[in-house]
C-alpha positions as CSV (number, residue, x, y, z in Angstrom):
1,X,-4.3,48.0,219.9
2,X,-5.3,49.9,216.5
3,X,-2.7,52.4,215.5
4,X,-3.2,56.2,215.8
5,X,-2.5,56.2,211.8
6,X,-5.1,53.2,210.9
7,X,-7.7,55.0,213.2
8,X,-7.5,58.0,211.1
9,X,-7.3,56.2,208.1
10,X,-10.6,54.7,209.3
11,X,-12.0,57.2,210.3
12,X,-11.5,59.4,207.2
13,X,-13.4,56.1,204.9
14,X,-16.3,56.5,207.3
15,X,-16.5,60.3,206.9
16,X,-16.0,59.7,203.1
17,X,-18.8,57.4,202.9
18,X,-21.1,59.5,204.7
19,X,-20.6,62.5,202.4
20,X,-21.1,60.6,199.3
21,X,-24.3,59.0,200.9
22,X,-25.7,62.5,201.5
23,X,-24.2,63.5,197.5
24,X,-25.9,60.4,196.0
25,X,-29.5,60.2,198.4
26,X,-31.8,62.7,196.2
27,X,-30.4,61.9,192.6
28,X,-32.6,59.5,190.6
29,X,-32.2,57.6,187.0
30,X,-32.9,59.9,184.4
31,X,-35.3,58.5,181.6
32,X,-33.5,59.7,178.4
33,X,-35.7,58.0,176.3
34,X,-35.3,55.1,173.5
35,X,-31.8,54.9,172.3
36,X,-30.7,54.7,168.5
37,X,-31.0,50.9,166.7
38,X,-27.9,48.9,166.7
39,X,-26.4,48.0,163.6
40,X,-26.9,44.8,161.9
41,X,-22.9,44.1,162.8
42,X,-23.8,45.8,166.5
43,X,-26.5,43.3,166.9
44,X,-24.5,40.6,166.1
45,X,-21.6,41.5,167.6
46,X,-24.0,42.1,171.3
47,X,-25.4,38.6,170.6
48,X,-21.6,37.3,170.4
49,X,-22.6,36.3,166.6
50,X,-25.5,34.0,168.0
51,X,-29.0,35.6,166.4
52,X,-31.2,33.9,168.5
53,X,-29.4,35.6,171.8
54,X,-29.3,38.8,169.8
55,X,-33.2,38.8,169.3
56,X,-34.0,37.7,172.6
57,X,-31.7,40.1,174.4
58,X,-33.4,43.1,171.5
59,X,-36.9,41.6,172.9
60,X,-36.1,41.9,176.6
61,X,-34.9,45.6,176.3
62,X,-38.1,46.3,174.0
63,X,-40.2,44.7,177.0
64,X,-38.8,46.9,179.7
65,X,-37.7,50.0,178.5
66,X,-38.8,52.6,180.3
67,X,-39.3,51.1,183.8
68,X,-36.9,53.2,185.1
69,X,-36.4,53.7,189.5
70,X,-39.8,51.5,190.1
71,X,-41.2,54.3,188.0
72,X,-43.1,53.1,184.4
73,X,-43.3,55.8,181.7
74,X,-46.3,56.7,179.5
75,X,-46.1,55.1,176.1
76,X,-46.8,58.6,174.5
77,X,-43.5,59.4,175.9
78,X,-41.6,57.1,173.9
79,X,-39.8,58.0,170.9
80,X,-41.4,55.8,168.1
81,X,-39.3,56.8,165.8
82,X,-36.6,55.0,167.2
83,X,-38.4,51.7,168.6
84,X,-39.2,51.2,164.8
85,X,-35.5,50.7,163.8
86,X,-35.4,48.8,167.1
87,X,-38.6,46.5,165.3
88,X,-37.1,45.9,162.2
89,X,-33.6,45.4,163.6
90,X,-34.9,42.3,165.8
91,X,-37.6,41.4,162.9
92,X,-33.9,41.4,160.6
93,X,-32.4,38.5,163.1
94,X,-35.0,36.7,163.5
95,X,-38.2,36.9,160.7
96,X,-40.1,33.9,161.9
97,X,-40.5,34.9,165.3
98,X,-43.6,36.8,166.4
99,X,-42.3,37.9,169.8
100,X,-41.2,41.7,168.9
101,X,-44.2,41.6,166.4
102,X,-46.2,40.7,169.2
103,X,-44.8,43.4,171.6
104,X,-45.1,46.2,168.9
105,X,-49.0,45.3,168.6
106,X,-50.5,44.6,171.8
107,X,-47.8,46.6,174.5
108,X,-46.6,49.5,171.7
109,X,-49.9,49.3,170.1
110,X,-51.7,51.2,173.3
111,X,-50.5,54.5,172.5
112,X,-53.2,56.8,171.6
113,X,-50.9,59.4,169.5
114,X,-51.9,58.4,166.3
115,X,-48.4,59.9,164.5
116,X,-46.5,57.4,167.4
117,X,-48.6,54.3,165.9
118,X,-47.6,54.7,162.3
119,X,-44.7,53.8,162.9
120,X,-46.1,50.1,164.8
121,X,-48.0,49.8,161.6
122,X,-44.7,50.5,159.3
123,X,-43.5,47.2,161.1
124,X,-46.5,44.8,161.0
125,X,-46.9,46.6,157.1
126,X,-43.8,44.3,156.9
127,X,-43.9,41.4,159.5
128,X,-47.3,40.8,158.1
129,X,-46.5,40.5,154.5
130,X,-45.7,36.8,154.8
131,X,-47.1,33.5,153.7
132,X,-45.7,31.8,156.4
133,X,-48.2,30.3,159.0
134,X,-49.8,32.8,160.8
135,X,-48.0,36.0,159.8
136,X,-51.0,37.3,158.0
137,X,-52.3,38.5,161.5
138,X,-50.4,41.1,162.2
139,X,-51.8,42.8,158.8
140,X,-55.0,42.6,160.3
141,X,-53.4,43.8,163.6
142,X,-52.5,47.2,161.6
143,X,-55.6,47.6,159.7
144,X,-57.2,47.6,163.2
145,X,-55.1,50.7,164.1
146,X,-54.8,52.4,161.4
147,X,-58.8,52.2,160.9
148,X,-59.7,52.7,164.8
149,X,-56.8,54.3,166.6
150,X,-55.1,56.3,163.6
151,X,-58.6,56.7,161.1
152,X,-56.6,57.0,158.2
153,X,-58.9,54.9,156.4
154,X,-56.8,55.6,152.7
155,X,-53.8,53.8,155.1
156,X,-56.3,51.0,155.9
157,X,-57.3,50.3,152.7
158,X,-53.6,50.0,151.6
159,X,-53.3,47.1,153.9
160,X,-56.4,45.5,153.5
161,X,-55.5,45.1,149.6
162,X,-51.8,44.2,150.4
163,X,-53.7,41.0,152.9
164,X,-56.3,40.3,150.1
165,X,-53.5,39.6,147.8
166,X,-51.6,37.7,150.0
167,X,-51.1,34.7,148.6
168,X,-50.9,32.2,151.6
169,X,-52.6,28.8,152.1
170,X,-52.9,30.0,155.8
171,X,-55.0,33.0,155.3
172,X,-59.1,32.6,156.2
173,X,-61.3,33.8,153.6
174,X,-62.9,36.5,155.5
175,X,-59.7,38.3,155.6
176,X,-60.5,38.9,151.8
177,X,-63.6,41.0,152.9
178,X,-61.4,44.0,154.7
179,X,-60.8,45.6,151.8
180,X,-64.9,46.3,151.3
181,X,-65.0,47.1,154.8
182,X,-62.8,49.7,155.2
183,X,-64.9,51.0,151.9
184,X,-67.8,50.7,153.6
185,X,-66.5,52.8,156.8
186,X,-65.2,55.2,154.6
187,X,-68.4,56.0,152.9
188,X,-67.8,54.4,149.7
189,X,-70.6,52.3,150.0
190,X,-71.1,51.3,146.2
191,X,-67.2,50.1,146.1
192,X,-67.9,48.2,148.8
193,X,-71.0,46.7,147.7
194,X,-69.8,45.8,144.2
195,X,-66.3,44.0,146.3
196,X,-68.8,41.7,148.1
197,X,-70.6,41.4,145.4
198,X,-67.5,40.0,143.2
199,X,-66.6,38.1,146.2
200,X,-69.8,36.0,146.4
201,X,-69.6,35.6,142.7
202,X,-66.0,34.4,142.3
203,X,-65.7,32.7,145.7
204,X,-69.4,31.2,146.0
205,X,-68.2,27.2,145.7
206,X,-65.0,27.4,147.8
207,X,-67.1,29.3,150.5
208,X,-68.5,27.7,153.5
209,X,-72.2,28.4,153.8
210,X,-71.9,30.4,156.7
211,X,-69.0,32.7,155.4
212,X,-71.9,33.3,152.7
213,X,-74.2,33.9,155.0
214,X,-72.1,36.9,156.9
215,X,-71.7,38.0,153.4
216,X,-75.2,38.6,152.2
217,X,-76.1,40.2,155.9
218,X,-72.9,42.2,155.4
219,X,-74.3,43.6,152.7
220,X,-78.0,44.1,153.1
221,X,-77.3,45.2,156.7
222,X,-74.5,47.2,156.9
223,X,-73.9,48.5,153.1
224,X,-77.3,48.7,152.2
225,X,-79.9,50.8,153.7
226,X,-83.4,49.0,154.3
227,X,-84.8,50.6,151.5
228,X,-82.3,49.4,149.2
229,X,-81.7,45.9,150.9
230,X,-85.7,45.5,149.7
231,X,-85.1,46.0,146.1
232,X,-81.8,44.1,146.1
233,X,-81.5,40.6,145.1
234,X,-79.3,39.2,146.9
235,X,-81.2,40.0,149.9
236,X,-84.2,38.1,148.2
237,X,-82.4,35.5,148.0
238,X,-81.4,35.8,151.9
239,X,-84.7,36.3,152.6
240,X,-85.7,32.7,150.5
């Protein structure tokens, strides 16, 4: 048999219970938004000195942030500010890996505040100004958004001339075409006529003969109006 004493005791834990169930029921995780960037000695120290666990652990909060109760916030929601220190604090650990580079472009990258994407295109500004194998991409990655998304085309530019220069045995030759491009789209068609131009002039042995091709149609189709793509030699030369 229980004793009086112990069925009280019991019976108070059950009443307990019950009243915290009915304080806790209707309160729900707060989203307080993207928290400050570790330190360099924070990151380390949370990776237990290990990089590799310290970027992978950086990439899996970067990945779900924000799913918060079954609930998913809007990416305009997130402070931006704040996910670029988290970018380059990851990018810091670990340079050669492209999975917070990745992340930032094609999850991060889907914003549509343009002021929120500058700072994605701070990062790949900087993850993409590598001659390593590959890296160049994410250059072209940020002259996507800041032409299309932002349409800051001075911004594009900027990073179209930092790829053309980019002296890596891994970059394609049509990346050397974005800077007369983005000239093109921003008006300045005779720039961008006389880049192309320089392009086929310098580059005409080392290109294949379909990067020549694009070239030549580049420039009597999209630079060029009809009227001027008749007078123009190169285009006679096309035409031949």
């Amino acid at each position: 048999m229980l004793s009086l004493k112990f069925k009280i005791f019991f019976a108070v834990i059950i009443f307990a219970n019950i009243c915290v169930w009915f304080y806790a029921r209707p309160l729900k995780t707060e989203w307080r938004n993207v928290p400050t960037a570790p330190s360099e000695f924070s990151a380390h120290a949370a990776g237990l000195g290990d990089e590799n666990l310290a970027y992978r652990m950086i990439g899996f909060m970067l990945q779900n942030i924000g799913k918060v109760d079954g609930r998913t916030q809007n990416l305009n929601s997130y402070d931006y500010s704040e996910l670029e220190g988290w970018f380059f604090r990851a990018y810091n650990l670990l340079p050669q890996s492209g999975y917070v580079p990745l992340l930032a472009t094609y999850y991060y990258g889907a914003a549509s505040d343009a002021e929120k994407l500058r700072h994605v295109v701070n990062f790949l500004k900087v993850a993409g100004n590598d001659t390593a194998k590959d890296r160049w991409r994410w250059l072209v990655h940020a002259i996507f958004l800041a032409r299309y998304k932002i349409e800051d085309f001075d911004l594009a530019y900027e990073l179209a001339d930092i790829l053309e220069k980019l002296d890596s045995p891994h970059k394609p030759q049509w990346t050397n075409l974005m800077p007369a491009m983005v000239k093109n789209a921003k008006g300045e068609k005779e720039d961008a006529y006389i880049m192309m131009k320089a392009i086929l002039e310098s580059s005409a042995q080392s290109l294949d003969p379909a990067e020549i091709n694009h070239i030549i149609g580049y420039i009597c189709e999209q630079i060029l109006t009809p009227e001027e793509a008749e007078k123009d030699k190169i285009c006679e030369l096309n035409k031949g």
